[in-house]
N, C-alpha and C positions, 0 to 999 in steps of 0.2 A: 476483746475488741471485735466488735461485728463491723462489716463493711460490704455496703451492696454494692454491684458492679455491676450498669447498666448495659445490656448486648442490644444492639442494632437486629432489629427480627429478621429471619431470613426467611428470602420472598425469592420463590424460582425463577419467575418472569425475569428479578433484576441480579440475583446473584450475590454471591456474599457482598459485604457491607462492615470494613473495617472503620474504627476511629478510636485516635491519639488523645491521650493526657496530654496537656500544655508542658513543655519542659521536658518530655518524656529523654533519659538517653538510654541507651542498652549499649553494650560492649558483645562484642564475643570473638576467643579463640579457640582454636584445635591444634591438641597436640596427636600423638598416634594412639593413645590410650585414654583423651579426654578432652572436653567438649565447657567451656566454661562460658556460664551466660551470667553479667553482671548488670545492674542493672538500679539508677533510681528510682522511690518511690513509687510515680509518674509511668519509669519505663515497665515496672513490674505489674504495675495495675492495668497499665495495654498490655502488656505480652497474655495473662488472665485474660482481659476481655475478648484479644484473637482467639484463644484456647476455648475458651464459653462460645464463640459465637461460630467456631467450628462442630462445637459438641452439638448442637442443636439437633431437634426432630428434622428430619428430611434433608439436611446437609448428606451429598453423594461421597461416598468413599472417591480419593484422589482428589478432591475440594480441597486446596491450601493457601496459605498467604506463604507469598517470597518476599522477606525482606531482603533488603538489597545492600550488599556492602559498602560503606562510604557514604549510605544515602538514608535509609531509616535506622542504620544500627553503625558503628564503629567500627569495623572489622574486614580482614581481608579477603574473608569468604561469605559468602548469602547463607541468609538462616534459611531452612523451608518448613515449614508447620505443617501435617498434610494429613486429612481425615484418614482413617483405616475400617478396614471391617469390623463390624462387633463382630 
């Protein structure tokens, strides 16, 4: 199965540019040894598209999306996505 996953281009002047599957949910907990992200169809194909449209050419290291607990993800702690160095 092939499947294209459109990224929103990233333009410096406006700054990343995230967008949602309809339906999207994600879950996630922490234990002390593990980090579990669950996730519908919907949630899985946004979480990729944050991760694609962080990889991009000229996205700056420390560029991240915060999902926020209770509000884009189910959970009692914040995801943070967050570019790094090559």
């Amino acid at each position: 199965m092939e499947q294209v996953i459109i990224t929103p281009d990233y333009r410096p002047n406006e700054g990343l540019r995230f967008s949602w599957d309809e339906g999207f949910e994600i879950t996630v907990s922490a234990t002390r040894s593990e980090v579990l992200i669950k996730a519908n169809r919907a949630g899985l194909t946004s979480l990729a598209r944050h991760l694609l449209t962080l990889a991009q050419e000229g996205v700056s290291n420390g560029m991240h999306v915060h999902l926020t607990a209770d509000q884009e993800i189910e959970s009692e702690i914040d995801l943070i996505l967050e570019r790094m160095a090559d």
